[in-house]
matplotlib code that plots the C-alpha trace (Angstrom):
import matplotlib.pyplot as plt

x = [54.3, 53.7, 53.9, 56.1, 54.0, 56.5, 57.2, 55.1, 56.8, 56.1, 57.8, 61.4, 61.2, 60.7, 63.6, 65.5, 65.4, 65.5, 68.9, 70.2, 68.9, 70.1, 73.6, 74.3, 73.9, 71.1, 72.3, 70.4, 67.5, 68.3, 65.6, 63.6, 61.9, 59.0, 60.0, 63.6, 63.5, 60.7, 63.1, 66.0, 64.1, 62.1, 59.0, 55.5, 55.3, 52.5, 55.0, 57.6, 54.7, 53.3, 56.8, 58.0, 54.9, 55.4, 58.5, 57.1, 55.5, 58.9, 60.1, 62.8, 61.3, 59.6, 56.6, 56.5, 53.5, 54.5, 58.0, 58.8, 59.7, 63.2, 65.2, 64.4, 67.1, 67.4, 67.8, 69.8, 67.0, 65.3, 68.4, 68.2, 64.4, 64.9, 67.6, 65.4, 62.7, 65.4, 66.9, 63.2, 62.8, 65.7, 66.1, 62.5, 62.9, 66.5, 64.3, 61.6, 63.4, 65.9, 62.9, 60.6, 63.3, 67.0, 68.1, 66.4, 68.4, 71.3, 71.6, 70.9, 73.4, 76.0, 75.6, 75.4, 77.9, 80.5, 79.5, 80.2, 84.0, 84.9, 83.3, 85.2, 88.6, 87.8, 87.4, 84.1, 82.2, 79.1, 78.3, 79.7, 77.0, 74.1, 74.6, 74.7, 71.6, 70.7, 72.1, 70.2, 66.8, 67.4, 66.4, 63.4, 62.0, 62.8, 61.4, 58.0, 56.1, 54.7, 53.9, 57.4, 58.2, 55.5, 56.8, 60.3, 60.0, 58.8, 62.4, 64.6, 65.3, 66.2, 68.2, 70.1, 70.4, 72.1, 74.5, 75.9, 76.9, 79.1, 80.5, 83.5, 85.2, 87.6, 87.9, 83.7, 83.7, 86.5, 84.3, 81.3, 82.9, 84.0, 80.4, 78.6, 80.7, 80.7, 76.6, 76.8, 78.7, 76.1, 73.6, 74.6, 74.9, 71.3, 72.5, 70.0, 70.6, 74.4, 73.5, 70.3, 73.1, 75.7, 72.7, 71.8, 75.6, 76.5, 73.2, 74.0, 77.2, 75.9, 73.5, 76.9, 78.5, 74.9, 75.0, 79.0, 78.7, 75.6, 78.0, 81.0, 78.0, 76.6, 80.2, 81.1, 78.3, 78.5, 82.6, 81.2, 78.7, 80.9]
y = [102.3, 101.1, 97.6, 97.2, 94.9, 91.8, 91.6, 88.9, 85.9, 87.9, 91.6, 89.3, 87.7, 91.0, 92.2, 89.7, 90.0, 93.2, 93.7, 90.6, 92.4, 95.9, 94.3, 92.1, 89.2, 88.6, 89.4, 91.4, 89.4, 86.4, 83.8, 83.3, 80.4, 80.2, 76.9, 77.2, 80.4, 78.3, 75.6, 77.3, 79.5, 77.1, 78.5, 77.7, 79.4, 81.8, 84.7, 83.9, 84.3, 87.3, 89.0, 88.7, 90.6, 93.6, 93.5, 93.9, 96.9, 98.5, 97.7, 95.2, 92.0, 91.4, 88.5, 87.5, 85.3, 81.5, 81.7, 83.2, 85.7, 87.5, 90.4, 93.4, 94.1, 98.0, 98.7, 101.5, 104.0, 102.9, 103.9, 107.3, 107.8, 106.7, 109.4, 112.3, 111.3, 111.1, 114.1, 115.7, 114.7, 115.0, 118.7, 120.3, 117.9, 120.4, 123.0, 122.2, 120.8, 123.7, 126.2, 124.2, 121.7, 123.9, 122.7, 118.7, 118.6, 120.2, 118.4, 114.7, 115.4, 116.3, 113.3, 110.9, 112.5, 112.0, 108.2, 108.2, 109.7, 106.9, 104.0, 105.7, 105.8, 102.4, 101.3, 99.7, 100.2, 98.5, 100.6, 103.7, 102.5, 102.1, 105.8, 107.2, 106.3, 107.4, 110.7, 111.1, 109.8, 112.6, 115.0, 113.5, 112.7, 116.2, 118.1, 118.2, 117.2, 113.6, 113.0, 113.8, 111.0, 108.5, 109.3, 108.8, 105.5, 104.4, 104.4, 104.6, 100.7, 100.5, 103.2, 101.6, 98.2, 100.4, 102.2, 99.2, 97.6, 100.5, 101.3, 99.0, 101.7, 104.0, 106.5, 106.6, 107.0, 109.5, 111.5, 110.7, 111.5, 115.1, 115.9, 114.5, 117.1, 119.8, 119.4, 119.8, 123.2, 124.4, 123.0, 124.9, 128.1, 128.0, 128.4, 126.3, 127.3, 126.5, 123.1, 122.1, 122.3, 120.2, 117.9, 117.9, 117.3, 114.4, 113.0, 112.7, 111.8, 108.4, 107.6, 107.6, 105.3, 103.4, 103.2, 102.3, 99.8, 97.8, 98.7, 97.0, 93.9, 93.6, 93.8, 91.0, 88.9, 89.5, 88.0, 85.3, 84.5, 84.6]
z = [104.8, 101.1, 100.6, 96.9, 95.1, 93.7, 90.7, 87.8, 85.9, 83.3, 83.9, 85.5, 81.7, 80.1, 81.9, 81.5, 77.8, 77.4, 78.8, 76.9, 73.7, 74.8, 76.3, 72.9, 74.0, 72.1, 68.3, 66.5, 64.0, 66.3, 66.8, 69.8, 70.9, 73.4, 74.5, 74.4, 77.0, 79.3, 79.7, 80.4, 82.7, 84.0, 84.1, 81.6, 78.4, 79.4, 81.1, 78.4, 75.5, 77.5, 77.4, 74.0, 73.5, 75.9, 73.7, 70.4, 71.6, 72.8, 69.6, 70.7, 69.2, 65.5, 65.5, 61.9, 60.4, 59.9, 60.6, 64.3, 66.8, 66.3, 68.0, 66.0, 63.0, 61.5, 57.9, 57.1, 56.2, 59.9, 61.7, 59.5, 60.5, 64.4, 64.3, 62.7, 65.4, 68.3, 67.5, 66.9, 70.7, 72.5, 71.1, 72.0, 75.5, 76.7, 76.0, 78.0, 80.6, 81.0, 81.2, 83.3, 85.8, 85.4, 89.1, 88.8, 85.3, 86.1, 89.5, 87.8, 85.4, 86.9, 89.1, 86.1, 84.3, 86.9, 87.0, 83.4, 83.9, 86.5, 84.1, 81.3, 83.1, 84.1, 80.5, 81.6, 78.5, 80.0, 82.5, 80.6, 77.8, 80.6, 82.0, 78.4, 78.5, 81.6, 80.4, 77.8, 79.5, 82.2, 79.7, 78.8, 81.8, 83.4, 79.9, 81.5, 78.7, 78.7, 75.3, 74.8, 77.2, 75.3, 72.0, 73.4, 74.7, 71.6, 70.2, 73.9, 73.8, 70.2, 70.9, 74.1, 72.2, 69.0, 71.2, 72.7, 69.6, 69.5, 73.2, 72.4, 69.5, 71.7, 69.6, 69.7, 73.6, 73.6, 71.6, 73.7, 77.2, 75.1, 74.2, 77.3, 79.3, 76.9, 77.6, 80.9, 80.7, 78.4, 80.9, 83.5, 81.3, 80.4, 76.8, 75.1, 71.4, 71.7, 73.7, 71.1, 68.3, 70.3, 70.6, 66.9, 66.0, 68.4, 67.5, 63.8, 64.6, 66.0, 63.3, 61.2, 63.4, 63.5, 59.5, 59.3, 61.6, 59.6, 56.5, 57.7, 58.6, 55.4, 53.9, 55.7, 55.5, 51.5, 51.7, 53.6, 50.7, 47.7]

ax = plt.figure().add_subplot(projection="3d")
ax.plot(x, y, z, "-o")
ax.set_aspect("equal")
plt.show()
């Protein structure tokens, strides 16, 4: 029998703040202080210091010479270029997956998908949000290409965090549910051209919705300034 190996200080903090950036409750640009998250925590600064780090590489936190670490913030033309590259990804990964893993994809899902309808009809938008993504990672990790998967997670947080600043607009899950099933059919068809062009559409759909809602932010923040 393998013995699971506990988890370090430092992967619990990591994880910890992850979800609290990919959840919201950690703003995006927000400041984060190294003593402020040991004490409340109550643990050293060495595991809190380690795992800001681990989350600069995933993108999720921005360390900035003489003035501090902060949640990571997207410009408009950086949601634009995450899109090009997730859509670049998640395209070539359906492919591959539906030619090398048809059953494994088809079969995981199905199984998410279903979880996605109940938290939908539940109106439970976090764990709707949290299989989307789940969804989405399925193809990836089936596609059978593993710089596919590297380049992938270089964005797949950012990506989580983005979509859950927008899981609360009805109107955007309705469509969601729609395209997320619509998938699946094609899935199960094998019709990869007609599925890669669903993909292509719902995922410039979202990089709207992406740039609208940092419109509507930047509007706002402008009315509070004058």
């Amino acid at each position: 029998m393998k013995i699971t190996r506990p988890k370090s200080l430092k992967e619990l903090v990591v994880e910890e703040l992850r979800m609290r950036i990919i959840d919201g409750r950690l703003n995006l640009g927000a400041g984060l202080s190294e003593n402020a998250l040991a004490a409340e925590m109550g643990i050293s600064k060495t595991p809190v210091r380690e795992a800001l780090l681990q989350l600069k590489l995933e993108g999720l936190v921005e360390v900035q010479p003489q003035r501090g670490t902060y949640v990571f913030r997207l410009a408009s033309e950086q949601v634009v270029m995450i899109s090009e590259l997730r859509e670049i990804l998640e395209v070539a990964a359906v492919a591959a997956a539906i030619a090398r893993n048809p059953e494994a994809l088809t079969a995981r899902m199905t199984r998410i998908f279903e979880d996605m309808r109940v938290a939908f009809d539940a109106n439970d938008t976090v764990a709707y949000r949290n299989l989307d993504g789940d969804y989405h990672q399925a193809i990836i990790d089936l596609c059978g290409n593993p710089y596919i998967h590297d380049a992938y997670s270089q964005i797949g947080f950012r990506i989580q965090a983005l979509r859950s600043r927008l899981s609360h607009e009805a109107l955007l899950n309705r469509l969601s549910i729609k395209d997320h099933r619509e998938m699946l059919k094609l899935v199960k068809a094998r019709d990869v051209q007609a599925l890669q062009d669903l993909m292509r559409n719902h995922i410039n759909h979202t990089k709207q919705s992406y740039l609208d809602v940092l419109e509507h932010r930047d509007f706002i923040a402008e009315e509070i300034a004058s």
